[in-house]
N, C-alpha and C positions, 0 to 999 in steps of 0.2 A: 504494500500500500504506500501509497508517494508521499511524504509530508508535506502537508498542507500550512505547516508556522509559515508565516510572512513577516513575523517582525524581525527587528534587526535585534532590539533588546531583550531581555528577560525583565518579566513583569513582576511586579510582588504587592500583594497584598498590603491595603493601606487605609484604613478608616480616618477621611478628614474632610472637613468642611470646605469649600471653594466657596467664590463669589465670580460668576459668569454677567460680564459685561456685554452685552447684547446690543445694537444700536444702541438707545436711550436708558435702554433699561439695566437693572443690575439683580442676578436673580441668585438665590444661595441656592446649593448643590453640595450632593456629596459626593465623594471620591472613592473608589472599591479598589481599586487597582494605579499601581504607575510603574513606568522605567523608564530610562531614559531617554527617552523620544517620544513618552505620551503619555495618559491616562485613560482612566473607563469613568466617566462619571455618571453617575445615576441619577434618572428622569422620566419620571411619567409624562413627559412631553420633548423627546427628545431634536433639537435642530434636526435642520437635512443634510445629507453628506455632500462636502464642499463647500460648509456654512463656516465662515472664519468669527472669530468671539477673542476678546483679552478676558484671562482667566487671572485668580489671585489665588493660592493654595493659603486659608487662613491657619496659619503657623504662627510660632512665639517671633519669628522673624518673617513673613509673608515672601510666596514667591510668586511673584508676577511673569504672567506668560502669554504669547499671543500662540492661537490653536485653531486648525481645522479640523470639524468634523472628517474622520476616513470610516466610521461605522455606524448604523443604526441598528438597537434593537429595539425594536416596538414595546413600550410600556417599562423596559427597565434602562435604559439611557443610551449613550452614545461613547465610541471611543475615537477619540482626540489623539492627534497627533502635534506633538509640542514644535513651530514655525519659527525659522531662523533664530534659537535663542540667544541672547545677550550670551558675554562669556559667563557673566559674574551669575546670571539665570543656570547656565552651564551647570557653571561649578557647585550652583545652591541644590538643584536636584540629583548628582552625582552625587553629593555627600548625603541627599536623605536615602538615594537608590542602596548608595554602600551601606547605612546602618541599618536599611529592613534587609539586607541580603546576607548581612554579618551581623545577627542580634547580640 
């Protein structure tokens, strides 16, 4: 059977709040999943894929990201791909990727 992974990363397991910037709007969300090049956020109304949003991962230090939708699933949310990050954006989710991969 052919492997079907397409991400570049490994994902891990992460319970946190976001705030998803939307046009005008700013909607809180929560986060099941991230690595280094995305997250899964959870939505009973999730955008459409190819939807771009500025995301903030609310942390004791926030990480600010700009993200397009690459997935939908109907009623449980959508998975985001993290768009040209800042280095310091880089470096801030590389360190949280290394401490849920190395508890």
């Amino acid at each position: 059977m052919p492997n079907t992974e397409r991400r570049r990363h490994p994902r891990y397991g992460f319970q946190g709040e976001a705030e998803i910037e939307w046009g005008s709007a700013t909607l809180k969300a929560m986060v099941s999943d991230i690595s280094q090049g995305g997250m899964f956020v959870v939505a009973a109304n999730p955008l459409w894929v190819g939807a771009t949003f500025a995301a903030r991962l609310l942390m004791e230090q926030p990480i600010a990201m700009d993200c397009v939708v690459r997935r939908v699933l109907p009623g449980r949310g959508m998975g985001v791909e993290f768009l040209n990050p800042k280095q310091k954006t880089a470096e801030e989710v590389a360190r949280l990727v290394g401490m849920l991969a190395n508890p």
